[in-house]
C-alpha beads as a LAMMPS data file, in Angstrom:
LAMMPS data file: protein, C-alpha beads

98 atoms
97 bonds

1 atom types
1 bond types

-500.0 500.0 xlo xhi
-500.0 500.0 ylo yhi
-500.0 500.0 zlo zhi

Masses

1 110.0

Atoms # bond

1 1 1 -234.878 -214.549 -341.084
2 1 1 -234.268 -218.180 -340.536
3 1 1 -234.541 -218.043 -336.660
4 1 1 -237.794 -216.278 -334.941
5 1 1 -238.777 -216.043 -331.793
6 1 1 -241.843 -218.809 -331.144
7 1 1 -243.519 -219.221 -328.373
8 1 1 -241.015 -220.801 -325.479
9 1 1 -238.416 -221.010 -327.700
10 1 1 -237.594 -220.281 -331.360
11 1 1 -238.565 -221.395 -335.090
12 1 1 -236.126 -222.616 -337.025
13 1 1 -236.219 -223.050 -341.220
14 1 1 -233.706 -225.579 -342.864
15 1 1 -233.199 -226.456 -346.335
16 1 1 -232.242 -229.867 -346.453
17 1 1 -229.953 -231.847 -348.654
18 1 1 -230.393 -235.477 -348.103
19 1 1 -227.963 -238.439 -348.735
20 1 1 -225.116 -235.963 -348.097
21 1 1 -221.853 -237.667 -346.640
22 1 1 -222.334 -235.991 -343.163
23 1 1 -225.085 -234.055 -341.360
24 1 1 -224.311 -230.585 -341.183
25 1 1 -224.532 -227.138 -341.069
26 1 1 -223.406 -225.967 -344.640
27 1 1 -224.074 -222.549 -344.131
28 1 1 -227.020 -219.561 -343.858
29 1 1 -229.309 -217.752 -346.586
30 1 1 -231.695 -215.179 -345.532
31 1 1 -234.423 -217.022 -345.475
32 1 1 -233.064 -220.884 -344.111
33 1 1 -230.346 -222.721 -342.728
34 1 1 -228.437 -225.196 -345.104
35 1 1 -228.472 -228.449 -343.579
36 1 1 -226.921 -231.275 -345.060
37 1 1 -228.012 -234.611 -343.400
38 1 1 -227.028 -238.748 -344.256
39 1 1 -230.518 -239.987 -344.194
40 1 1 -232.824 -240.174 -347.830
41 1 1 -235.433 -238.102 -348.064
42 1 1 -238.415 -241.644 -347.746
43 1 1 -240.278 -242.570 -345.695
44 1 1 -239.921 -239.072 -343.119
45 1 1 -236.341 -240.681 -342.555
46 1 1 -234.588 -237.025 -343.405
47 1 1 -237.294 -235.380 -341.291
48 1 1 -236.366 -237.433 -338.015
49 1 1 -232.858 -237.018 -338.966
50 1 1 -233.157 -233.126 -339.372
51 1 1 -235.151 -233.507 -335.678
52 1 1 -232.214 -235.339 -334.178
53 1 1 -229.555 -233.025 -335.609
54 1 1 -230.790 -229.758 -334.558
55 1 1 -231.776 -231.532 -330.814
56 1 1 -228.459 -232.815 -330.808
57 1 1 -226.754 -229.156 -331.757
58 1 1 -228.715 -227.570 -329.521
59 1 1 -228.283 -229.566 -326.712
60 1 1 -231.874 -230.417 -326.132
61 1 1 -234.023 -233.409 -326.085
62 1 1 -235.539 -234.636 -329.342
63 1 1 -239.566 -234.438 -327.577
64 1 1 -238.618 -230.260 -327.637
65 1 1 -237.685 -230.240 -331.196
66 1 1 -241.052 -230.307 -333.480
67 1 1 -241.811 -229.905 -336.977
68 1 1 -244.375 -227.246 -338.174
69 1 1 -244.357 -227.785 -341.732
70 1 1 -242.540 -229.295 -344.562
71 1 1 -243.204 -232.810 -344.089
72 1 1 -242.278 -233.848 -348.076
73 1 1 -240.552 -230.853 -348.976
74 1 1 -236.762 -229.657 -348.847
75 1 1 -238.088 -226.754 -346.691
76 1 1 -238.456 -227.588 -343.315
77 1 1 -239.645 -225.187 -340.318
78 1 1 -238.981 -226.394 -336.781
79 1 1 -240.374 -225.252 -333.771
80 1 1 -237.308 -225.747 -330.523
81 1 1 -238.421 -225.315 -327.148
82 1 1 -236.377 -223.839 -324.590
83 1 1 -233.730 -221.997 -327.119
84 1 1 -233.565 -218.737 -327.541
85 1 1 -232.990 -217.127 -331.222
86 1 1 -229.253 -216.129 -330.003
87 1 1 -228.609 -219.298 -328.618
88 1 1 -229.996 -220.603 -331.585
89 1 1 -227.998 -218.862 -333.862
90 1 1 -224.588 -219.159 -331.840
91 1 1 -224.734 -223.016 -331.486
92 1 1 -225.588 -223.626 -335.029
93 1 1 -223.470 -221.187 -336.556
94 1 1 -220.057 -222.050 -334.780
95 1 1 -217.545 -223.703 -337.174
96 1 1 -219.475 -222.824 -340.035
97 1 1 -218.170 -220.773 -343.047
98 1 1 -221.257 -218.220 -343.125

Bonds

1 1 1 2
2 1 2 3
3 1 3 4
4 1 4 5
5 1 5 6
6 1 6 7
7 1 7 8
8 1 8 9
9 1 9 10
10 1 10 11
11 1 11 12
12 1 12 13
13 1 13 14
14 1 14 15
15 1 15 16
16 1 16 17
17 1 17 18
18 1 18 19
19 1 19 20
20 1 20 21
21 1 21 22
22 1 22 23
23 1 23 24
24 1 24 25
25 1 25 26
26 1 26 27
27 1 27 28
28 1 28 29
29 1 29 30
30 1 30 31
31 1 31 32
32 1 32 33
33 1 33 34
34 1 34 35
35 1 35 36
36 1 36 37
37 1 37 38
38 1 38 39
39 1 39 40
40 1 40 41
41 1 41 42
42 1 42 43
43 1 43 44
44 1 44 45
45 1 45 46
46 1 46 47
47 1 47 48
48 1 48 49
49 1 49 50
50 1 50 51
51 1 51 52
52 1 52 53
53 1 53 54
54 1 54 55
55 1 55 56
56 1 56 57
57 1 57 58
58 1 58 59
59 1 59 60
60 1 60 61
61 1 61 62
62 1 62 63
63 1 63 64
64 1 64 65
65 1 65 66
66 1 66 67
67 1 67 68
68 1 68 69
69 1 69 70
70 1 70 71
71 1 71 72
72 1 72 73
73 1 73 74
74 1 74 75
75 1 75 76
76 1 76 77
77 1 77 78
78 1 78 79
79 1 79 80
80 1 80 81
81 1 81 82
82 1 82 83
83 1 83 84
84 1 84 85
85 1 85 86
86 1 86 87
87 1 87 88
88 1 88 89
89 1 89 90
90 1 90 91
91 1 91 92
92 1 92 93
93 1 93 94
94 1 94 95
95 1 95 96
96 1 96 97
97 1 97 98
């Protein structure tokens, strides 16, 4: 699953496609979100902007969105705090074609 339960919140894993036209959710796999963001993948540009995204869709500040691993790959987990997996799931799943 993409979305686990961690600690105070949830864990969230997101592929990333960088340099896209938007930043969006593109869709879910079994094991990670599709996220499609603006920002190149240099200098951690596309990791802040995958922070900022997901704080931003889940309506929380960026200091409780945190990266666990993935720092220079396309694979990306994130640990939220203060989301639960459903409300995870519901706010980044609406208006997507899953």
């Amino acid at each position: 699953m993409w979305c686990n339960a961690w600690k105070d919140g949830c864990a969230i894993t997101v592929k990333v496609t960088p340099k896209a036209s938007r930043n969006a959710v593109l869709g879910e796999e079994t094991e990670w979100l599709r996220v499609a963001l603006t920002a190149p993948p240099v200098d951690g540009k596309a990791n802040e902007a995958a922070r900022r995204f997901l704080a931003e869709s889940l309506s929380v500040s960026r200091s409780a969105v945190s990266l666990l691993s993935g720092q220079t790959a396309r694979l990306k987990r994130f640990a939220v705090a203060g989301v639960s997996v459903e409300q995870a799931k519901s706010l980044l799943l609406s208006g997507t074609a899953s």
